[in-house]
C-alpha positions in Angstrom: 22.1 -35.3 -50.2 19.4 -37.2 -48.4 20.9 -36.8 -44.9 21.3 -33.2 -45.7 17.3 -33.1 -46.5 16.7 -35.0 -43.9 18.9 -32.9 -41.2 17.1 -29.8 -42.4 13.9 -30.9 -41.8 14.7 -31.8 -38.3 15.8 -28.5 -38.0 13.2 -26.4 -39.6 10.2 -29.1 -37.2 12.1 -27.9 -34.5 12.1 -24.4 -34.6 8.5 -24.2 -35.7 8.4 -26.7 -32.5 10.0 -23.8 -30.5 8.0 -20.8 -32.2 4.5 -22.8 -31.5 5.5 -23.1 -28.0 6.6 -19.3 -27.1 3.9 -18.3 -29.1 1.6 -20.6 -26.6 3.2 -18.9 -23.3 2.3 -15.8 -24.7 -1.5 -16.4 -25.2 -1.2 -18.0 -21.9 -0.3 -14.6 -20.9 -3.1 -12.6 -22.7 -6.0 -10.8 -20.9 -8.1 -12.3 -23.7 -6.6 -15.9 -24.2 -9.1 -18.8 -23.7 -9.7 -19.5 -20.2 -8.0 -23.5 -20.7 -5.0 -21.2 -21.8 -5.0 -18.8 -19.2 -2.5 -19.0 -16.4 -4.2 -18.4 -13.2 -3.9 -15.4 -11.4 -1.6 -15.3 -8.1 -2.0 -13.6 -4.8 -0.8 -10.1 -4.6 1.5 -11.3 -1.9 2.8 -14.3 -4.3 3.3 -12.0 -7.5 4.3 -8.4 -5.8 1.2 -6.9 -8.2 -2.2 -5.7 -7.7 -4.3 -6.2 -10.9 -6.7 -3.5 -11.3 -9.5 -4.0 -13.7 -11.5 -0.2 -14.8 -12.8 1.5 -17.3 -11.6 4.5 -19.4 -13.0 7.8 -18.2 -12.9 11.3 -16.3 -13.8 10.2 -13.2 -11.5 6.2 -13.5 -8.6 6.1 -15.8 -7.5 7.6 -18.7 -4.2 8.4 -20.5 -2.5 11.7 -20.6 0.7 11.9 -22.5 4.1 13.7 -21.2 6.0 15.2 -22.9 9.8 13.7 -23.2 11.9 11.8 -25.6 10.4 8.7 -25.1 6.8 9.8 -25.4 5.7 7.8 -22.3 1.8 8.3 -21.2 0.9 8.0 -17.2 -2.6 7.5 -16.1 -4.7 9.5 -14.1 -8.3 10.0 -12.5 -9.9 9.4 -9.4 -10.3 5.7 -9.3 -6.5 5.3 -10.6 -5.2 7.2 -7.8 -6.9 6.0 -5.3 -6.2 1.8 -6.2 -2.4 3.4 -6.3 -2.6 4.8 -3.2 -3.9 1.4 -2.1 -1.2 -0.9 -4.0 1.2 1.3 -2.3 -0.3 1.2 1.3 0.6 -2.6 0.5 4.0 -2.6 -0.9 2.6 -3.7 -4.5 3.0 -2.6 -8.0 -0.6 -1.2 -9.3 -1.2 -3.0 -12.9 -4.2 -1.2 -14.3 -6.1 -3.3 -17.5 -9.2 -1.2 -18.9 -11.8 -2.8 -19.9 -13.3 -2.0 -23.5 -17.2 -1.9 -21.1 -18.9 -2.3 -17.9 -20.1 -6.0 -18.4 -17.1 -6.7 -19.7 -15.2 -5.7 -17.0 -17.5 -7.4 -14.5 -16.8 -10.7 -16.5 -13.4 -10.4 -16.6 -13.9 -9.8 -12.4 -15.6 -12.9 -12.4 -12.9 -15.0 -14.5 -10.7 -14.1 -11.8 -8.4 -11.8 -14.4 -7.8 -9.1 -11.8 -8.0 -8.6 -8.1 -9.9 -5.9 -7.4 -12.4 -3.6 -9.9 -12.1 0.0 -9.1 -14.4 1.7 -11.9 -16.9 3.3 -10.1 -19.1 0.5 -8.9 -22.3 0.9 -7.6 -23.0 -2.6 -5.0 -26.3 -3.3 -5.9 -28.8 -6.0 -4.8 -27.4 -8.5 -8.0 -24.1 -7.5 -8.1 -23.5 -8.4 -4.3 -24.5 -11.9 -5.1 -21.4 -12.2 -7.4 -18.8 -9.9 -5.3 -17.7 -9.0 -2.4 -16.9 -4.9 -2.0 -14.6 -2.7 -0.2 -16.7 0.0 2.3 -17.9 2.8 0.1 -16.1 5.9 -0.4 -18.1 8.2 -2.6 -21.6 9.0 -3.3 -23.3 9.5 -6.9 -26.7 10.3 -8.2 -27.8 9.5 -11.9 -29.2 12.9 -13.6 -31.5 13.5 -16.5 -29.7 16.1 -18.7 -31.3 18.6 -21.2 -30.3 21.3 -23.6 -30.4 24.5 -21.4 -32.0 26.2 -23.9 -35.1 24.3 -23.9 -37.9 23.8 -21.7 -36.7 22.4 -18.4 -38.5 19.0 -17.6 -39.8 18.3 -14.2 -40.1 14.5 -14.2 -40.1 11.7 -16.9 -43.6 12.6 -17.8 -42.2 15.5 -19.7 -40.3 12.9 -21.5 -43.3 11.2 -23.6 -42.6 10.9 -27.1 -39.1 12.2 -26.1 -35.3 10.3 -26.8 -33.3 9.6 -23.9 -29.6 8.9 -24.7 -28.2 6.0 -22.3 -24.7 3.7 -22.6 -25.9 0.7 -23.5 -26.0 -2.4 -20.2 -24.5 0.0 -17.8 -26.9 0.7 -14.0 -28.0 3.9 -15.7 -29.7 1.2 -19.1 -31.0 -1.3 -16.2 -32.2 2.0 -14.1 -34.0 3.8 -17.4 -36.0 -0.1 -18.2 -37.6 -0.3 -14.8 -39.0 3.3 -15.4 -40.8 2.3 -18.3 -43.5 0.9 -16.7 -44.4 4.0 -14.5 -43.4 6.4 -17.5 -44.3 4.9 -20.9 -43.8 7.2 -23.9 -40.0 7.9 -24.2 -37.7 5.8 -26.4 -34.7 4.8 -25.5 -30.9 6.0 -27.3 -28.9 2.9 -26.6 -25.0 4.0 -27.9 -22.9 0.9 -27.8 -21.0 0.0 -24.4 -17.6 1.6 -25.5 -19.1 5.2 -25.2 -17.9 7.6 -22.6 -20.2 10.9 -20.8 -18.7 12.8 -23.4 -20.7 10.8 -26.7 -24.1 11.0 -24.3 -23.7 15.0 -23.9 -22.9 15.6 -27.7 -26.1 13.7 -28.7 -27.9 16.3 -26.7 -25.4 19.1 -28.4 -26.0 17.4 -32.0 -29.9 17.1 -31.5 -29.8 13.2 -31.7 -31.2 12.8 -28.3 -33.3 15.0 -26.2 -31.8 13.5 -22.9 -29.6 11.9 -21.7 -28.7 9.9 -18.3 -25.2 10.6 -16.5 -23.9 10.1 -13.1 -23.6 13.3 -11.1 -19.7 12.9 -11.1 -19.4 12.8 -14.5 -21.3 15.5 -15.3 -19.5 17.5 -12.7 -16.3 16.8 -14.6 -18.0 17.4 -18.4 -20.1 20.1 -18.1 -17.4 22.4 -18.3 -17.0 21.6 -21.8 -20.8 20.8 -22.6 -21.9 25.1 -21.4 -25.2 24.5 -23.0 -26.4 21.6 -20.9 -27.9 21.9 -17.8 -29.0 19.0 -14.7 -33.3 18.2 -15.2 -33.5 16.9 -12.1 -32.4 13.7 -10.6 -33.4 9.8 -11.8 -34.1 7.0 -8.9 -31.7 7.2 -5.4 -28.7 8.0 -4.3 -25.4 5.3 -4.4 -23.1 4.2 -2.8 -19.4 3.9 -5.2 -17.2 1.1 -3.8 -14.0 -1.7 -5.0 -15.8 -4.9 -6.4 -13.4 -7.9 -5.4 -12.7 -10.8 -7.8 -13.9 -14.4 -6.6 -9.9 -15.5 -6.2 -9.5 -12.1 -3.6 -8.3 -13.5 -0.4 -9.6 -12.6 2.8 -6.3 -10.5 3.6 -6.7 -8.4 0.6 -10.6 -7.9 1.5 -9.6 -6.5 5.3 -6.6 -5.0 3.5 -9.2 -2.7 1.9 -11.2 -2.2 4.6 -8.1 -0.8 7.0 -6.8 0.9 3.7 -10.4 3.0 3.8 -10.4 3.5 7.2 -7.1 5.1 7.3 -7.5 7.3 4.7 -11.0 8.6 5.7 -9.7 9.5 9.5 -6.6 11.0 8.2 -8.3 13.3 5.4 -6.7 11.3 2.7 -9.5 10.5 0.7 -11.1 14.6 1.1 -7.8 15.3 -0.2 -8.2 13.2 -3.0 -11.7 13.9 -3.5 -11.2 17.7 -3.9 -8.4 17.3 -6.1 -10.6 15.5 -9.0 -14.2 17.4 -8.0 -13.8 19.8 -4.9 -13.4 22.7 -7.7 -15.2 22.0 -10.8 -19.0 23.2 -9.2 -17.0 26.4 -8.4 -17.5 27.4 -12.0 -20.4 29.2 -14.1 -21.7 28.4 -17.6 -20.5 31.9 -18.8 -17.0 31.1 -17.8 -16.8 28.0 -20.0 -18.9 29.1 -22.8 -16.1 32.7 -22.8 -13.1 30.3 -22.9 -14.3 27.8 -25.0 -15.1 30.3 -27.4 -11.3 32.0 -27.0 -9.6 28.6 -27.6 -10.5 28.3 -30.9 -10.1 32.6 -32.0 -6.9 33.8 -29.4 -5.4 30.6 -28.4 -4.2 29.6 -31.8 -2.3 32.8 -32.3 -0.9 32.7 -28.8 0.1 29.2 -28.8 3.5 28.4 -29.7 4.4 31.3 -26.9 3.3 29.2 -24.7 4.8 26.3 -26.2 8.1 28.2 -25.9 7.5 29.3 -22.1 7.5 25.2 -21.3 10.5 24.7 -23.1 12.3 27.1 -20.5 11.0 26.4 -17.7 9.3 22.8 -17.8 5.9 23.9 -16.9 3.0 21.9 -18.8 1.6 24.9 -21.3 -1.6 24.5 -20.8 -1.0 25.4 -17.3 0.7 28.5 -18.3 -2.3 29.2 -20.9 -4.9 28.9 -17.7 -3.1 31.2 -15.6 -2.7 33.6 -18.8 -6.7 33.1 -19.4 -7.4 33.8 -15.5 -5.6 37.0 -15.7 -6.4 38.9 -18.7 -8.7 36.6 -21.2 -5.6 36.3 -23.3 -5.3 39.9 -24.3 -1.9 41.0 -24.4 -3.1 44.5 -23.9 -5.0 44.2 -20.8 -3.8 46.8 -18.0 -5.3 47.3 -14.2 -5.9 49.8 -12.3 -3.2 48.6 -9.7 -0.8 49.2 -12.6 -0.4 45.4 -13.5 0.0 45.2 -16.9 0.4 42.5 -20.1 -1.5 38.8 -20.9 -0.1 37.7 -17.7 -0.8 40.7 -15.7 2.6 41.4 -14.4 3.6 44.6 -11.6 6.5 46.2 -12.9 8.7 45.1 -10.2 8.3 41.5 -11.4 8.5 42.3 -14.8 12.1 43.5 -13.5 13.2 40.3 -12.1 12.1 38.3 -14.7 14.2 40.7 -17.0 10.6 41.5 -19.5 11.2 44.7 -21.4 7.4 44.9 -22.6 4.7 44.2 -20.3 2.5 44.4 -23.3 4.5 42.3 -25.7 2.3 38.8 -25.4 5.3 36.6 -26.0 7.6 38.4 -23.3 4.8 38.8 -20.8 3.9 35.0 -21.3 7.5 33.6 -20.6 8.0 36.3 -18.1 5.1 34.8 -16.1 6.3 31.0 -16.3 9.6 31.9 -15.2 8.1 33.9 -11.4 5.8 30.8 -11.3 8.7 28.7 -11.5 10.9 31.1 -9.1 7.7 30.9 -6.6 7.7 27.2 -6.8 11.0 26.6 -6.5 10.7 28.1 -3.0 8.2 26.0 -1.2 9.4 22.7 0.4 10.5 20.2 -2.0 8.5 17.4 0.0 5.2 19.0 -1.4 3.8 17.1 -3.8 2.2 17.8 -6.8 -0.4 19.2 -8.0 -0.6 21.1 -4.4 2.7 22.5 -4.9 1.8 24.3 -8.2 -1.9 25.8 -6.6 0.3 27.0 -3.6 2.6 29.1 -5.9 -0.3 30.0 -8.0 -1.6 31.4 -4.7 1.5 32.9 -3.9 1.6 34.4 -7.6 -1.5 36.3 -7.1 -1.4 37.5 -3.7 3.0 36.8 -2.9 4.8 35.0 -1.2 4.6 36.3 2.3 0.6 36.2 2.6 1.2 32.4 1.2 3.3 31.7 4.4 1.3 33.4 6.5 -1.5 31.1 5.2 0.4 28.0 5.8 1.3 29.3 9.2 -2.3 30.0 10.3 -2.9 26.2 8.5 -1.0 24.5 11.1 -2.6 26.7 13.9 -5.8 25.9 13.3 -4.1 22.2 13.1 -5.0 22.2 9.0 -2.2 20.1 6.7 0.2 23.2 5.9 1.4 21.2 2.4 -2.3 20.2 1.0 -4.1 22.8 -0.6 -7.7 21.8 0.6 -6.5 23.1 4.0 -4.5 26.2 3.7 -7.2 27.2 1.2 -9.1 27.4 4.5 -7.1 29.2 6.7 -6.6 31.6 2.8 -9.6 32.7 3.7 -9.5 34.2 7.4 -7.0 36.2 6.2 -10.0 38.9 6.1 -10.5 38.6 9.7 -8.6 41.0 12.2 -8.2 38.3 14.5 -6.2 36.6 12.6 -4.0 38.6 10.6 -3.3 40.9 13.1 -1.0 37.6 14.5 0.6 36.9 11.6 4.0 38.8 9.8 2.5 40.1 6.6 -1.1 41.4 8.1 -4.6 41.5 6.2 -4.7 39.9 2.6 -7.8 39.3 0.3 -7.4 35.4 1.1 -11.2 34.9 -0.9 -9.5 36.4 -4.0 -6.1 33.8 -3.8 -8.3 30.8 -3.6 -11.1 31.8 -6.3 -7.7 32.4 -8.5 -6.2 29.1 -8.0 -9.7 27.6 -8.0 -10.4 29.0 -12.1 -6.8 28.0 -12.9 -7.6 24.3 -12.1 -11.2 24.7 -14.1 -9.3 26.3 -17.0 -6.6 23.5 -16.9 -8.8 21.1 -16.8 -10.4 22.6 -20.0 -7.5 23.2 -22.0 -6.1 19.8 -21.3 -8.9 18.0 -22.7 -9.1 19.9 -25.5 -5.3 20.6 -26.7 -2.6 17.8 -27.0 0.5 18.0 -24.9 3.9 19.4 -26.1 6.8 17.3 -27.3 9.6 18.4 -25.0 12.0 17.2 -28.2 12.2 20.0 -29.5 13.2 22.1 -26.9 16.7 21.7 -28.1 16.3 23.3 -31.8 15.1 26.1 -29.7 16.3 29.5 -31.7 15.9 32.5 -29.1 17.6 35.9 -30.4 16.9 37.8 -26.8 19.9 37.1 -24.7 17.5 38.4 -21.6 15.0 35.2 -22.2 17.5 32.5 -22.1 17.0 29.2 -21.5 18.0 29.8 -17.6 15.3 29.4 -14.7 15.4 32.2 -12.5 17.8 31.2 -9.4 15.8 30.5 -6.1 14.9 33.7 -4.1 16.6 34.3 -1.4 13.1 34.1 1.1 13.1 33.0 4.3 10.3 31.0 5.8 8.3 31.9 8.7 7.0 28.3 8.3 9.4 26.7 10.5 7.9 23.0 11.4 6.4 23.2 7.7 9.8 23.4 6.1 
């Protein structure tokens, strides 16, 4: 009996021997173990990964869910895609860690806990004696914002006896404390570190702040759902927005960058990139975003599991659906044109034909109608377009058709413009006008202007809706009931078009 309590006991101070050892390799593993527990971080060469340390935002990370059976979320924002393009430039895997705050990020950059922090970092004088940066590649300007509706300030003088919102130790904090001395009066709004643009603007909207302070590219991004709010004037100089480097960032990785930046810059790369996250959102007036904001919560609701459905057949993210839907008629199923386009997605009746809709006017027909000729369009332009300039090129195609789209492209590669990036045949969209250039091309003289201001709202509206409404579960696709024969669960087969596009097939 006394070997047998002896034996177990052996066994049971082993296991918890085990257990207290795993459980020590995996705090060794932590972002937020003790440093004398940490294990140090290798060279991107040594480990195959790029750690990325940034912050949760618009313009840097953030989450978006996709729809599927396993739920999975994918990142996205300018600073993500950009560190991606670079880990890929390198053959690495991109690990991305966001940091809870700015100083905390900039510690864990110091602990050496990533490589590289891409979270819109401004190199200043203090900083620079800490890191080492990459060669800037964007410009931002910190803003004083007000309620429109009040009297416009014209400096900080206006501000006395005033409350100006600010994140607390963020550049904008240490930028707003060396005012005071030249502009005594104001008091301060310090929201805790974890805060976002979005809390700053709503103290503004909820009258808990007067002002607030907020980088111009944030604002740029936010105002769209902040209508009321309006740019004061700008607070102390322009920056420069570069890639901090951690203390344990080798030489290689440093002159990595620095090539990485260079390419991208001569080979339009980063305008690309640039346009895709800001080139359209000052395209866009305060009406337009008070009018939808305003829709989303009376006609969306009412409209939405239509659009809902219309993703379920063709795979298109709703909410890009419902921007297309908005751009063409407000939502109103009943809206009709002069040109004789007709329903909530404005369809001609020939289209309405080969999308086999009975009703024009009948909102749930018209809306999966629509998806499905966006979808047909799409499925026509070269495969090795990526996205999200593959959708704008159908959209453009969907307001104006598919010829005057490849005669755009064409004219693109003429005037010796990327023929798959939207940013470019936007431009040569636009010359379609002009006699001596569509009197060259196959389908002749188009409205160009009208293609690209389309395509241009679409992407504001998306941008609106997909803050604002959650994705949808592709799950349930398959419990999908649909008693029309005529709207079945089939995509519309590929038209039968050929391109005039020959070396941008």
């Amino acid at each position: 009996m006394k070997r047998r309590l002896i034996l177990r006991s052996i066994i049971v101070t082993f296991v918890v021997a085990v257990v207290a050892i795993l459980a020590t390799v995996a705090v060794r593993q932590a972002n937020y173990a003790p440093e004398w527990l940490r294990l140090p971080l290798k060279a991107p060469r040594v480990s195959g990964e790029l750690v990325i340390l940034t912050l949760r935002g618009p313009t840097t990370t953030q989450d978006v869910p996709q729809a599927g059976k396993n739920k999975d979320e994918t990142q996205t924002g300018f600073e993500h895609d950009l560190a991606t393009l670079f880990a890929q430039e390198l053959g690495l895997r991109a690990k991305f860690v966001v940091m809870p705050s700015y100083q905390k990020l900039l510690g864990a950059l110091q602990e050496g806990r990533g490589h590289i922090a891409a979270a819109g970092l401004t190199p200043s004088v203090d900083l620079r004696t800490k890191f080492a940066f990459s060669p800037s590649y964007k410009l931002i300007q910190y803003q004083l914002i007000y309620a429109a509706a009040e009297t416009k300030p014209r400096s900080l003088h206006d501000a006395t006896a005033k409350h100006i919102a600010v994140i607390a130790e963020t550049p904008a904090h240490d930028l707003l404390r060396d005012m005071t001395g030249d502009f005594p009066g104001f008091a301060i709004d310090v929201i805790p570190n974890e805060s976002d643009p979005d809390d700053l603007l709503r103290r503004i909207e909820k009258k808990e702040s007067d002002f607030a302070i907020v980088d111009s590219s944030a604002f740029a991004v936010s105002k769209r759902l902040h209508p009321d709010l309006a740019v004061a004037f700008n607070i102390g100089l322009e920056n420069k927005i570069a890639w901090a480097f951690s203390p344990i960032a080798d030489d290689d990785l440093r002159q990595s960058a620095s090539l990485f930046f260079d390419k991208i810059k001569n080979n339009g790369t980063l305008t690309r990139l640039l346009d895709r996250y800001y080139g359209h959102v000052n395209r866009f007036q305060a009406v337009d975003a008070e009018a939808i904001l305003e829709k989303l919560q009376s006609q969306l609701p009412k409209l939405r599991p239509f659009f809902h459905e219309a993703q379920q057949l063709t795979g298109i993210d709703w909410r890009i659906i419902a921007a297309v839907g908005y751009q063409e008629s407000h939502w109103d199923p009943l809206a009709t044109s002069p040109t004789g386009v007709r329903g909530l997605m404005m369809l001609t009746e020939d289209t309405a034909d080969r999308m086999k809709v009975k009703n024009r006017l009948d909102a749930r027909e018209s809306i999966i109608g629509g998806a499905k000729y966006i979808v047909l369009l799409r499925d026509i332009i070269p495969t090795r377009i990526n996205e999200p300039d593959r959708t704008w090129l159908a959209l453009a195609a969907y307001n104006q058709g598919y010829g005057h789209l490849e005669d755009a492209r064409i004219l693109a590669q003429r005037l010796k413009l990327n023929a798959d990036s939207w940013l470019d045949v936007r431009k040569a969209y636009l010359k379609l006008k002009e006699p001596e250039y569509y009197e060259q091309l196959k389908h002749g003289f188009a409205r160009g202007d009208e293609a690209v201001q389309f395509v241009e709202n679409i992407r504001n509206y998306t941008d609106i809706i997909t803050r604002l409404e959650k994705p949808l579960d592709m799950d349930v696709r398959y419990d999908l009931q649909l008693d029309d024969t005529t709207l079945s669960l089939s995509v519309p087969k590929k038209a039968q078009a050929s391109s005039n596009v020959s070396t941008a097939k």
